[in-house]
Biopython code that builds the backbone (N, CA, C, O; Angstrom):
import numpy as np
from Bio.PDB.StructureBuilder import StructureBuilder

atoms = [
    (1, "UNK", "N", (-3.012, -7.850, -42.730)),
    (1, "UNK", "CA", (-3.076, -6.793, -41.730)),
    (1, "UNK", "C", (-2.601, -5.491, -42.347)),
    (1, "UNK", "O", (-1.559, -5.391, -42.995)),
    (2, "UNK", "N", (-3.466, -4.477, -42.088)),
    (2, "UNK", "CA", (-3.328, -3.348, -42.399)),
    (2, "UNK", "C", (-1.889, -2.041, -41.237)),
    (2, "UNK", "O", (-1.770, -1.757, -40.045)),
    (3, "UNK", "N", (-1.495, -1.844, -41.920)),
    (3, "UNK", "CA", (-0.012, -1.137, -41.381)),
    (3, "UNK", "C", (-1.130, -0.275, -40.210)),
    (3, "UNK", "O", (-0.751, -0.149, -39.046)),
    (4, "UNK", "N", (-1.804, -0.003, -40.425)),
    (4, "UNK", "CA", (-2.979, 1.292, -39.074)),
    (4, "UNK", "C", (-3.380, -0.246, -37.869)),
    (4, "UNK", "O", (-3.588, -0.147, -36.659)),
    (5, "UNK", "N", (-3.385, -1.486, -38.655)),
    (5, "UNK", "CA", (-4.022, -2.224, -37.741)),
    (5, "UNK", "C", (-2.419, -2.496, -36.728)),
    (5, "UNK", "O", (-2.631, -2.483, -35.516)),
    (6, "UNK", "N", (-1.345, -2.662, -37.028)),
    (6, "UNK", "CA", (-0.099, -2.835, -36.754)),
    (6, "UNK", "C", (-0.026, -2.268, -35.813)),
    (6, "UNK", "O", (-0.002, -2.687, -34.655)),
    (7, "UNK", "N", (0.041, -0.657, -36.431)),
    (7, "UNK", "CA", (0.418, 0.781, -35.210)),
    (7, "UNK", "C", (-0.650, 0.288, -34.010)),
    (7, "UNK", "O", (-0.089, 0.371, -32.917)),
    (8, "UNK", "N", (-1.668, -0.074, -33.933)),
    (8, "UNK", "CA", (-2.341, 0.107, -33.290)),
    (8, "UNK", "C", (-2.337, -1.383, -31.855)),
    (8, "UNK", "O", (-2.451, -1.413, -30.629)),
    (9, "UNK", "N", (-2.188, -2.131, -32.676)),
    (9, "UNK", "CA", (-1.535, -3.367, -31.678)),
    (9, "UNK", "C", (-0.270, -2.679, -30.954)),
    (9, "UNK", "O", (-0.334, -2.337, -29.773)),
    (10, "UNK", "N", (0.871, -2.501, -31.732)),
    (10, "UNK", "CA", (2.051, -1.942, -30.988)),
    (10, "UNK", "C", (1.359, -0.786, -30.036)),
    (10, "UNK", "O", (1.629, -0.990, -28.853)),
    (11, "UNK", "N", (0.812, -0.013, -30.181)),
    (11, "UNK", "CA", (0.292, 1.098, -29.242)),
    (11, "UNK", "C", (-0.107, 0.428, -28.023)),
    (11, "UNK", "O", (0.260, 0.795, -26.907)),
    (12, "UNK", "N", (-1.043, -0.794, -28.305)),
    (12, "UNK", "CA", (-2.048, -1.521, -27.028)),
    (12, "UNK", "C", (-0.677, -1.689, -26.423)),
    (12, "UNK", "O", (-0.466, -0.880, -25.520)),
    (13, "UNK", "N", (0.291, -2.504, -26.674)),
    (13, "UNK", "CA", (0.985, -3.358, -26.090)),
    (13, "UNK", "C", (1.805, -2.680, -25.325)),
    (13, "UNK", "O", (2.080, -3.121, -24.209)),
    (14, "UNK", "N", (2.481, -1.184, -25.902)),
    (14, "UNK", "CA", (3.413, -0.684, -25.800)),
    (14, "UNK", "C", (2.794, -0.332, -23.852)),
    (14, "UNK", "O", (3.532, -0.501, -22.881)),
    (15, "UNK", "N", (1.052, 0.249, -23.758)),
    (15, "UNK", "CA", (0.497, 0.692, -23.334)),
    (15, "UNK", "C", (0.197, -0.361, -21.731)),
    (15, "UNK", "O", (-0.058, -0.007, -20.581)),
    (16, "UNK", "N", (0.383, -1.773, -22.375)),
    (16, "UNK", "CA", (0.011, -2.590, -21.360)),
    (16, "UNK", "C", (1.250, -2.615, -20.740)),
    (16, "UNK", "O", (1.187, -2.351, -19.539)),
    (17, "UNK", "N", (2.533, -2.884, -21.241)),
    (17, "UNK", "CA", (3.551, -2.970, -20.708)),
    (17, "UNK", "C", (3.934, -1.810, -19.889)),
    (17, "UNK", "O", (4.802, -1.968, -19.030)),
    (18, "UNK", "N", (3.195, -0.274, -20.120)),
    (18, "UNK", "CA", (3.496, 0.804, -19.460)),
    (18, "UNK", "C", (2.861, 1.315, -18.110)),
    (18, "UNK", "O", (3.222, 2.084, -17.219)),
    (19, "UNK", "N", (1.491, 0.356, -18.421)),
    (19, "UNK", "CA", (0.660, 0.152, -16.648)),
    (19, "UNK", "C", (1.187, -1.489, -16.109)),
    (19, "UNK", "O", (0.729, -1.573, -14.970)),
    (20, "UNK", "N", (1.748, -2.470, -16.350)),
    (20, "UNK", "CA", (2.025, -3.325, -16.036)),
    (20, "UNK", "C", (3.356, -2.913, -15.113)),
    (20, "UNK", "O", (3.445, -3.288, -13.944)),
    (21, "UNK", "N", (4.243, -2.209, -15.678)),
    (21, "UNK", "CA", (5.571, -1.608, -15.162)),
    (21, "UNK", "C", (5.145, -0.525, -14.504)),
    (21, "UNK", "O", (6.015, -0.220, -13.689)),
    (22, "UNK", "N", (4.196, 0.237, -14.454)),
    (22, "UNK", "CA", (3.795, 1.372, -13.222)),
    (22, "UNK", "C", (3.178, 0.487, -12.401)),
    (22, "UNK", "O", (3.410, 0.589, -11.196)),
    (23, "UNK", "N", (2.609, -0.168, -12.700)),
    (23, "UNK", "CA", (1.692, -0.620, -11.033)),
    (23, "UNK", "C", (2.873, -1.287, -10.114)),
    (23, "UNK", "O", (2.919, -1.277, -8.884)),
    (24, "UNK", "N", (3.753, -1.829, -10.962)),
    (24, "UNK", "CA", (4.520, -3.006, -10.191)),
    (24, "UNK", "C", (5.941, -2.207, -9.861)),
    (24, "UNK", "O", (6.811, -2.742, -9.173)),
    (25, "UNK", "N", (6.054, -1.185, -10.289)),
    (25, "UNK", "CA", (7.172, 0.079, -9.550)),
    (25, "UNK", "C", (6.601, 0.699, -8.448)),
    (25, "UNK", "O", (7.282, 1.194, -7.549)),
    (26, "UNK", "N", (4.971, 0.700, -8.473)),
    (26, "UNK", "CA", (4.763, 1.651, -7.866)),
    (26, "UNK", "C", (3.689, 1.077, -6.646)),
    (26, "UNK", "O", (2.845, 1.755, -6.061)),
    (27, "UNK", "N", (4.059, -0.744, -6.399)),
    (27, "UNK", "CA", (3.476, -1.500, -5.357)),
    (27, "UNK", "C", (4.375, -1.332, -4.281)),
    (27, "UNK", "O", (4.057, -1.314, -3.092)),
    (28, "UNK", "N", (5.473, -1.214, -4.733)),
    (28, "UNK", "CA", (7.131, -1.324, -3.212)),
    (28, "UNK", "C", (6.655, 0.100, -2.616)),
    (28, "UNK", "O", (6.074, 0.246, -1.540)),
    (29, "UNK", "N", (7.021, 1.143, -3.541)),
    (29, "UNK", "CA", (6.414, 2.257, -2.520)),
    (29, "UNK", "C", (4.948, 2.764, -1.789)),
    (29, "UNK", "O", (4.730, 3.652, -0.965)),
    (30, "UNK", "N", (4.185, 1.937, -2.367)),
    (30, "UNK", "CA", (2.564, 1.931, -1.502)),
    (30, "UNK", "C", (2.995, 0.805, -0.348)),
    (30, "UNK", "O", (3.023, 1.046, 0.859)),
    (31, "UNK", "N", (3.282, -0.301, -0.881)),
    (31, "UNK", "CA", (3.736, -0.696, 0.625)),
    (31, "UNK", "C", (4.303, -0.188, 1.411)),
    (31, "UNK", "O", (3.749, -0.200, 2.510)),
    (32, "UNK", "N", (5.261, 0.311, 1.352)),
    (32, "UNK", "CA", (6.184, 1.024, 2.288)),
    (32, "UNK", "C", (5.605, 2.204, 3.071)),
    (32, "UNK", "O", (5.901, 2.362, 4.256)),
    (33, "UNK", "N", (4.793, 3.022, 2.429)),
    (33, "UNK", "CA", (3.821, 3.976, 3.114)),
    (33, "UNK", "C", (2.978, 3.403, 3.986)),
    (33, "UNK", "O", (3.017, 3.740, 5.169)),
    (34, "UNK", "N", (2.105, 2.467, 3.539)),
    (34, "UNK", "CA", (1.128, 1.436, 4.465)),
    (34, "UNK", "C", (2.136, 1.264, 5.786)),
    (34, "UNK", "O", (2.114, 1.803, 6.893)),
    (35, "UNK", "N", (2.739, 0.598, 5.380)),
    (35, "UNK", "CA", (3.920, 0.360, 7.090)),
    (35, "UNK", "C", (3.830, 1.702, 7.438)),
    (35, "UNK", "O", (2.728, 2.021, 7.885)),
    (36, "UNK", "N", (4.331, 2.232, 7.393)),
    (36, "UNK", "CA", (4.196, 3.552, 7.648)),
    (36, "UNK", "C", (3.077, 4.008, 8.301)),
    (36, "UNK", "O", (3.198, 4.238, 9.504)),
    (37, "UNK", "N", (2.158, 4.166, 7.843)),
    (37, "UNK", "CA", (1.088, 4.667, 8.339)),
    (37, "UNK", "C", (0.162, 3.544, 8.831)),
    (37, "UNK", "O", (-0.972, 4.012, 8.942)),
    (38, "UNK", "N", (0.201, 2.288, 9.159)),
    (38, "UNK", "CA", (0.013, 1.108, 10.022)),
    (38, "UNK", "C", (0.651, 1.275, 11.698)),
    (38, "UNK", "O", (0.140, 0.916, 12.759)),
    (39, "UNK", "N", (1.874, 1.919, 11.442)),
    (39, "UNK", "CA", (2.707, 2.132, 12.210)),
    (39, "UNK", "C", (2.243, 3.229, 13.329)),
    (39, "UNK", "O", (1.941, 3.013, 14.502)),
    (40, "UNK", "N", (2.272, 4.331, 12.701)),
    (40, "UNK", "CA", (1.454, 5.354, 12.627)),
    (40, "UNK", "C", (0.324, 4.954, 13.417)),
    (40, "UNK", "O", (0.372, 5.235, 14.614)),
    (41, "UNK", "N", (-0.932, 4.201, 12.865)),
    (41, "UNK", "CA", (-2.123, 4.038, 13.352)),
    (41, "UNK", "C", (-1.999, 3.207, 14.968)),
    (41, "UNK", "O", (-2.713, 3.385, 15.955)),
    (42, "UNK", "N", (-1.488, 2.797, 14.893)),
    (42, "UNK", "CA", (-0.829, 1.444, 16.260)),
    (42, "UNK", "C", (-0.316, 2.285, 16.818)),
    (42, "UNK", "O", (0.646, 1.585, 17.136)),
    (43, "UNK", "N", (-0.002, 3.570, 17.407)),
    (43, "UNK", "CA", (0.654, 4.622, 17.995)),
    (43, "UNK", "C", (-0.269, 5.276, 18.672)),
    (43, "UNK", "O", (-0.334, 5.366, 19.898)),
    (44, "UNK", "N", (-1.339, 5.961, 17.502)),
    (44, "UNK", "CA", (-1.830, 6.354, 17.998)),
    (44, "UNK", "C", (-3.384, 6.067, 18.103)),
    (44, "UNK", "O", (-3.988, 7.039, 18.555)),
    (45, "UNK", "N", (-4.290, 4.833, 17.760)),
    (45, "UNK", "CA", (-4.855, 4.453, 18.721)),
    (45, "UNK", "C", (-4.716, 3.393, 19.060)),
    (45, "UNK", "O", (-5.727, 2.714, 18.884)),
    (46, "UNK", "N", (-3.719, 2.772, 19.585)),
    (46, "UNK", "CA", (-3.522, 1.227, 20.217)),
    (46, "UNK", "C", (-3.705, 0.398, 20.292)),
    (46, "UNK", "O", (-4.194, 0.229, 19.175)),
    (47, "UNK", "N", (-3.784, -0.970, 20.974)),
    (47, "UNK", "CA", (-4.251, -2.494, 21.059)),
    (47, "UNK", "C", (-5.916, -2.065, 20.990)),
    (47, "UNK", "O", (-6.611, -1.165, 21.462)),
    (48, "UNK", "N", (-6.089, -3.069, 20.257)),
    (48, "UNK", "CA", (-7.878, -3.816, 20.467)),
    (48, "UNK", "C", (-8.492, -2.834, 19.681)),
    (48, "UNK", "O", (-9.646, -2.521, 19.973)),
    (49, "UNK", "N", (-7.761, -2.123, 18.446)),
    (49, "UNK", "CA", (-8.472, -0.693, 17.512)),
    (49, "UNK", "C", (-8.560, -1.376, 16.133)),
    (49, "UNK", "O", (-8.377, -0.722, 15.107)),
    (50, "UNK", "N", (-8.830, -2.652, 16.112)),
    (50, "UNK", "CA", (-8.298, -3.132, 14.831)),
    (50, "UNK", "C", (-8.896, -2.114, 13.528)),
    (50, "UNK", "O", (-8.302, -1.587, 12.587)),
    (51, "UNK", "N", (-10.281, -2.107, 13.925)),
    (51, "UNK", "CA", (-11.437, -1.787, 12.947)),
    (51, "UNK", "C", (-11.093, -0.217, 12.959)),
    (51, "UNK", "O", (-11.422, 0.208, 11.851)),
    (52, "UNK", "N", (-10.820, 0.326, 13.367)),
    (52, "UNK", "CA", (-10.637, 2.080, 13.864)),
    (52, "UNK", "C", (-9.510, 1.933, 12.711)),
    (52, "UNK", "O", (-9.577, 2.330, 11.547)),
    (53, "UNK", "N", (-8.475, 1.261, 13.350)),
    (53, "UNK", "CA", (-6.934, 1.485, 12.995)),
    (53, "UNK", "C", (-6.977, 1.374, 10.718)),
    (53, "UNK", "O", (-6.476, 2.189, 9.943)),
    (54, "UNK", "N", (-7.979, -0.293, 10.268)),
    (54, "UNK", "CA", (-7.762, -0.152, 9.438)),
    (54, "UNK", "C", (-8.272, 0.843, 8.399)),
    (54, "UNK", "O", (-7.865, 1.020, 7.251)),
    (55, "UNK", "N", (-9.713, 1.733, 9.372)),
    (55, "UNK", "CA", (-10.124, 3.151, 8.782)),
    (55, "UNK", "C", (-9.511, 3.923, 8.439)),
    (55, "UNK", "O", (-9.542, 4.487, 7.345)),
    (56, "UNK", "N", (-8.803, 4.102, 9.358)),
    (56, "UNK", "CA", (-7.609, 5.641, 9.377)),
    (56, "UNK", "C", (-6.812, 4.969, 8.262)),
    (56, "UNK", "O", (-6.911, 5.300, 7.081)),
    (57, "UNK", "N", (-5.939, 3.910, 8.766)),
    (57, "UNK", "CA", (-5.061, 3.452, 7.203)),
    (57, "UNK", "C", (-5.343, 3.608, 5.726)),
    (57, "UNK", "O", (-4.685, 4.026, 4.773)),
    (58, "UNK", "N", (-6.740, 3.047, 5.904)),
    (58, "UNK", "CA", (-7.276, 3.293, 4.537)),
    (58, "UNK", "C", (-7.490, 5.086, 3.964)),
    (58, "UNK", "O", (-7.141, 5.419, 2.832)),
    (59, "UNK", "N", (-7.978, 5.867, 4.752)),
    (59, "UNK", "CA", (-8.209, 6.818, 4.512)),
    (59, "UNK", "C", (-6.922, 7.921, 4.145)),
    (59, "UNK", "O", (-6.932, 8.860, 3.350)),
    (60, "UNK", "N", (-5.738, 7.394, 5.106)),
    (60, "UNK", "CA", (-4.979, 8.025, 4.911)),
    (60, "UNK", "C", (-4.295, 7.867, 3.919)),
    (60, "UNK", "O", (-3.770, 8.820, 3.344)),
    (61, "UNK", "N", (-4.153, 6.463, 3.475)),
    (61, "UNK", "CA", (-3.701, 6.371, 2.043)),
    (61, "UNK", "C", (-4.308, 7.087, 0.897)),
    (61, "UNK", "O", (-3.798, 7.870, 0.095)),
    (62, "UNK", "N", (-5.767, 6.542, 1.031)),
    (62, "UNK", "CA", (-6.267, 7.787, -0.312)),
    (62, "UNK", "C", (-5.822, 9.050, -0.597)),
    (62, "UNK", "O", (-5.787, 9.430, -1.767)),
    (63, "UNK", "N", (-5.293, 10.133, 0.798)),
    (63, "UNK", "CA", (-5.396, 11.055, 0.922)),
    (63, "UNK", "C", (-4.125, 11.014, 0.603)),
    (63, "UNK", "O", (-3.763, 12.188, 0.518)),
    (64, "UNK", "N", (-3.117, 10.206, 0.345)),
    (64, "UNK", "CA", (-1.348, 10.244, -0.120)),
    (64, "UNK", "C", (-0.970, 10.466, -1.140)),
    (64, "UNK", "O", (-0.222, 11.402, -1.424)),
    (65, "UNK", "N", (-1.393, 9.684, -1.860)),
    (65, "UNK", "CA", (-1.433, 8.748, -3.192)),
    (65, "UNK", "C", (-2.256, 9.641, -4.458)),
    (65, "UNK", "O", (-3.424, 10.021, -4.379)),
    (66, "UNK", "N", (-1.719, 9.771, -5.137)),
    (66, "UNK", "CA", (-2.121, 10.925, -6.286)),
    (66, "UNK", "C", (-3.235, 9.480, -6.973)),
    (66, "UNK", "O", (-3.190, 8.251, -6.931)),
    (67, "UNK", "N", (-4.203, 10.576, -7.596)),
    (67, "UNK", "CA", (-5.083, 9.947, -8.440)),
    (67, "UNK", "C", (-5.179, 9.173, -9.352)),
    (67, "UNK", "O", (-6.138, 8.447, -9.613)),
    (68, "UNK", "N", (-3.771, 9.318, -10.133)),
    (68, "UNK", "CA", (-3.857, 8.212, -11.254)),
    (68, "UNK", "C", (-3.551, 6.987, -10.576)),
    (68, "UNK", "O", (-3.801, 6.018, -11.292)),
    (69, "UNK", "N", (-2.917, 6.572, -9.000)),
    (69, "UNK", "CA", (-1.663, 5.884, -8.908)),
    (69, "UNK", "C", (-3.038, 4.948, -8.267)),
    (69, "UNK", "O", (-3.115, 3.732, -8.444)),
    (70, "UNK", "N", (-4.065, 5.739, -7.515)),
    (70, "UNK", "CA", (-5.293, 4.916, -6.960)),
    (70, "UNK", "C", (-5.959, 4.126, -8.175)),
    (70, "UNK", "O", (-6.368, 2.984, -7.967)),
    (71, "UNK", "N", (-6.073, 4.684, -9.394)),
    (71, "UNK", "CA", (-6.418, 3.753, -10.258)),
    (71, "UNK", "C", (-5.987, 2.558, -10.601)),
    (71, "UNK", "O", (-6.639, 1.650, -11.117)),
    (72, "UNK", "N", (-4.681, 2.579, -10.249)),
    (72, "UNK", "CA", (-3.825, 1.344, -10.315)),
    (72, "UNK", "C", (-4.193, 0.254, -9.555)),
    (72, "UNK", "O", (-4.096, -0.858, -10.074)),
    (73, "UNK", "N", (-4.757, 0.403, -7.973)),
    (73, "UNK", "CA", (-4.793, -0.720, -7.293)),
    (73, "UNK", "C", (-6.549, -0.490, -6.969)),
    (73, "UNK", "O", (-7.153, 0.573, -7.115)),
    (74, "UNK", "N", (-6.867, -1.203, -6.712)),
    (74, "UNK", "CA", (-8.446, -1.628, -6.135)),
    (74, "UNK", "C", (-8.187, -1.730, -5.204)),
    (74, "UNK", "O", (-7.117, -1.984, -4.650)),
    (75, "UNK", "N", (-10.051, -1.368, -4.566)),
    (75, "UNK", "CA", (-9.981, -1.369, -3.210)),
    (75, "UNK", "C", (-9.511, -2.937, -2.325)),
    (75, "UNK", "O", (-9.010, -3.026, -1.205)),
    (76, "UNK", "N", (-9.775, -3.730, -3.010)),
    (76, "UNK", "CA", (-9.127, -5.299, -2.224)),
    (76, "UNK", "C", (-7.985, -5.319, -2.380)),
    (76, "UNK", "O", (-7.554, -5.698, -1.291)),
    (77, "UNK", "N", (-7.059, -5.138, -3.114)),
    (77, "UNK", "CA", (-5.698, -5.012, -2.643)),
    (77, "UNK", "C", (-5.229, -3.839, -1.923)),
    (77, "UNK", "O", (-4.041, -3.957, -1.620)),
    (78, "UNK", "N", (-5.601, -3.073, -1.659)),
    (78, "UNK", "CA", (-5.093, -2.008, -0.723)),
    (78, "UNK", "C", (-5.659, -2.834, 0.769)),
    (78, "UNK", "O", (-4.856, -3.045, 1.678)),
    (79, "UNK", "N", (-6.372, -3.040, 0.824)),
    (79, "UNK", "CA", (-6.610, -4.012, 2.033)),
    (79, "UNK", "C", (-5.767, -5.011, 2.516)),
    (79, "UNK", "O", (-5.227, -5.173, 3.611)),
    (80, "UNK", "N", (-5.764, -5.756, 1.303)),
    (80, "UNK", "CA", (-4.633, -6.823, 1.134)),
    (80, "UNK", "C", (-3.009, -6.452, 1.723)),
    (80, "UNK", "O", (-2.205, -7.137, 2.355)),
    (81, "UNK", "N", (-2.950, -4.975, 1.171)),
    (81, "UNK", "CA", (-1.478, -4.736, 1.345)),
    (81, "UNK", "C", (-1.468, -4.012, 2.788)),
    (81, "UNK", "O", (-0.481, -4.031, 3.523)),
    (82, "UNK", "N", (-2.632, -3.397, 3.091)),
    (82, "UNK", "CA", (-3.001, -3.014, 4.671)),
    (82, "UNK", "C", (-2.280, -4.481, 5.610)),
    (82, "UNK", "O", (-1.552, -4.469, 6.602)),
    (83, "UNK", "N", (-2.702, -5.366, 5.010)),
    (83, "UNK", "CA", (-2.878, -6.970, 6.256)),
    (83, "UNK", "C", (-1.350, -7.076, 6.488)),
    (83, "UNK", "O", (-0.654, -7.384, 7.456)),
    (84, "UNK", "N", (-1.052, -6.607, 4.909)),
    (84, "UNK", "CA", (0.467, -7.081, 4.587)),
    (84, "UNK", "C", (1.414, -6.266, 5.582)),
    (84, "UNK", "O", (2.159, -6.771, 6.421)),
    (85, "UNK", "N", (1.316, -5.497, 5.435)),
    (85, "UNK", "CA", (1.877, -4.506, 6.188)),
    (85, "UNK", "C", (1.555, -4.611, 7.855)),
    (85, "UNK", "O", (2.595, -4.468, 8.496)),
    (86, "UNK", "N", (0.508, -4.800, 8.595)),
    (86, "UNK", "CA", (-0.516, -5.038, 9.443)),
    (86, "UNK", "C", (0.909, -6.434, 10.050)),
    (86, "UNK", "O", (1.371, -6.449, 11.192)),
    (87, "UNK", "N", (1.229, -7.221, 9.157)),
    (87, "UNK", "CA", (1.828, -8.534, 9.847)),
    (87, "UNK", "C", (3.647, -8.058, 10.273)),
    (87, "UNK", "O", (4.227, -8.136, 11.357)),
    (88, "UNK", "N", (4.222, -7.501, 8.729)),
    (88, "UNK", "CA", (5.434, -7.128, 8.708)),
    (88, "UNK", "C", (5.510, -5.765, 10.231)),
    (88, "UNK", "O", (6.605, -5.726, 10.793)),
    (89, "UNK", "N", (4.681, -5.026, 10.643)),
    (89, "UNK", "CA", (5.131, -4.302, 12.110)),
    (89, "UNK", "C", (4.782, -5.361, 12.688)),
    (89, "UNK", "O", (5.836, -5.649, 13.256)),
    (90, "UNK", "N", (3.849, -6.391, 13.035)),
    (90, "UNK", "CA", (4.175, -7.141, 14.188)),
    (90, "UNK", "C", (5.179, -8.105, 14.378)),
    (90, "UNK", "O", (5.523, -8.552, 15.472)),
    (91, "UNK", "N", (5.764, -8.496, 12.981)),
    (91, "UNK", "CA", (6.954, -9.124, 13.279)),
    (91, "UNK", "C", (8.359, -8.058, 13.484)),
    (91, "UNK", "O", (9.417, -8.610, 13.786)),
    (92, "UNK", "N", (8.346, -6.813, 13.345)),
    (92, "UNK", "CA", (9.416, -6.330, 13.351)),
    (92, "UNK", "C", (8.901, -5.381, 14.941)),
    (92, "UNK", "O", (9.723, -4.644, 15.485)),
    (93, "UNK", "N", (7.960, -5.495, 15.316)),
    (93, "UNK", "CA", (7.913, -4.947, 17.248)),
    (93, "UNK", "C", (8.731, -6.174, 17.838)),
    (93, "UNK", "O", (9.801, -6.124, 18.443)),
    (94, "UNK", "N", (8.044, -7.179, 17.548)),
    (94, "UNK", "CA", (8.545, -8.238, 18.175)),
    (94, "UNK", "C", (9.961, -8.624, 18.171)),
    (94, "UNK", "O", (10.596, -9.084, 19.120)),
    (95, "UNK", "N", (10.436, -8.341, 16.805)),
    (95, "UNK", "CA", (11.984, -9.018, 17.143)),
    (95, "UNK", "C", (12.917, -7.060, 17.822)),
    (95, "UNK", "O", (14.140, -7.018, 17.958)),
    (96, "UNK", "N", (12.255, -6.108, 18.039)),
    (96, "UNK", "CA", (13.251, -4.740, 17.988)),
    (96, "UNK", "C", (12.022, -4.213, 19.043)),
    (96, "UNK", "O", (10.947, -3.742, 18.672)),
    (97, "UNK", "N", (12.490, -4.429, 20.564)),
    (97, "UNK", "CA", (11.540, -4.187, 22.167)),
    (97, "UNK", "C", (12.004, -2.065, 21.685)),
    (97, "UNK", "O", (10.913, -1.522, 21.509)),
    (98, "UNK", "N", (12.972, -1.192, 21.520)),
    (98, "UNK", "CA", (13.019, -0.204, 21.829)),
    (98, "UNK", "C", (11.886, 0.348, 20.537)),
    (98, "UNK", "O", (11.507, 1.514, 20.649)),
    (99, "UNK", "N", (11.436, -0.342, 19.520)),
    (99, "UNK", "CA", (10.464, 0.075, 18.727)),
    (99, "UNK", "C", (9.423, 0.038, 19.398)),
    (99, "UNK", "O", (8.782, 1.004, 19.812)),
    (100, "UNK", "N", (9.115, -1.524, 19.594)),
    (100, "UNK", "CA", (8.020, -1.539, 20.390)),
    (100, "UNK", "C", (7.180, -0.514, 21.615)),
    (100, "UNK", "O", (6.013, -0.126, 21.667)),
    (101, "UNK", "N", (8.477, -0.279, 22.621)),
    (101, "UNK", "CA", (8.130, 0.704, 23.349)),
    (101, "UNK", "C", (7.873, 1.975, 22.674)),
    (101, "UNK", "O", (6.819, 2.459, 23.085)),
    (102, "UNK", "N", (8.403, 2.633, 21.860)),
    (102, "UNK", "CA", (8.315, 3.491, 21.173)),
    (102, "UNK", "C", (7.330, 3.765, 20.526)),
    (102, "UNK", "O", (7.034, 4.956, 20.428)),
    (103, "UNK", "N", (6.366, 2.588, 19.766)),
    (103, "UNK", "CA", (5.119, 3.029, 19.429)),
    (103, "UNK", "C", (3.791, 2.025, 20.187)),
    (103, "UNK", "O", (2.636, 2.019, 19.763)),
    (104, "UNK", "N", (4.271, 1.241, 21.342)),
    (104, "UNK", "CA", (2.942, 0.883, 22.052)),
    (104, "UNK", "C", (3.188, 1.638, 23.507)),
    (104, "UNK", "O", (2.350, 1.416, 24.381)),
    (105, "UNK", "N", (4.348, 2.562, 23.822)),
    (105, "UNK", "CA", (4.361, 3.249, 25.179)),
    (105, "UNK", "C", (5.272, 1.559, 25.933)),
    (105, "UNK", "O", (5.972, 1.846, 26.904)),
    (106, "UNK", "N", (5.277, 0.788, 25.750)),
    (106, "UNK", "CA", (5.586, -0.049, 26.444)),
    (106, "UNK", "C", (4.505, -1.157, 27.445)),
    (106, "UNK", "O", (4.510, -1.709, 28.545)),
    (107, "UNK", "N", (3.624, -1.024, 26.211)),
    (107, "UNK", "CA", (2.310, -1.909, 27.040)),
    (107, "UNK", "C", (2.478, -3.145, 25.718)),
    (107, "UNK", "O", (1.757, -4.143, 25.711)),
]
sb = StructureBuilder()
sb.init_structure("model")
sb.init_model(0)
sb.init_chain("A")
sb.init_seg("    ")
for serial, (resi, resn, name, xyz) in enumerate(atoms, 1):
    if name == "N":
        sb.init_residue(resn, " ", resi, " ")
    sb.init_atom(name, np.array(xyz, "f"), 0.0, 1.0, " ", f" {name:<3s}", serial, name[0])
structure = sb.get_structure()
């Protein structure tokens, strides 16, 4: 092996380990926005919007999220983390009623 072929492995690697460690720093805070703006969507257009609700989610994320950071995830896991998120507010309306009222009005 040539010392250029060396540099150049260490570069790949250095490189994989540097989107491997951004995507996976930077999955906690896309989740956390999704709740967020799941939250958000369930506010304001309500029960029985499933299909509406996961539009707006989706859209609004694109519109958050800087460009390189969308390269990071595909469109099926942003979905994925939509559902994810989608389950974690219905378990946390359910166990905390002054949330609930707070973003279903109390219906």
């Amino acid at each position: 092996m040539t010392s250029e072929m060396i540099y150049g492995i260490a570069i790949l690697a250095v490189a994989v380990l540097l989107f491997v460690l951004a995507r996976f720093g930077y999955k906690r805070q896309v989740s956390e926005i999704l709740f967020y703006l799941v939250v958000l969507a369930e506010k304001q257009f309500g029960g029985g919007t499933g299909e509406i609700k996961f539009a707006a989610v989706t859209a609004w994320i694109y519109e958050r999220i800087p460009i390189a950071l969308r390269l990071l995830f595909t469109q099926q896991e942003i979905s994925n983390l939509i559902e994810l998120a989608v389950t974690r507010m219905k378990e946390y309306l359910a166990q905390n009623q002054k949330a609930t009222i707070q973003v279903t009005g109390g219906n």
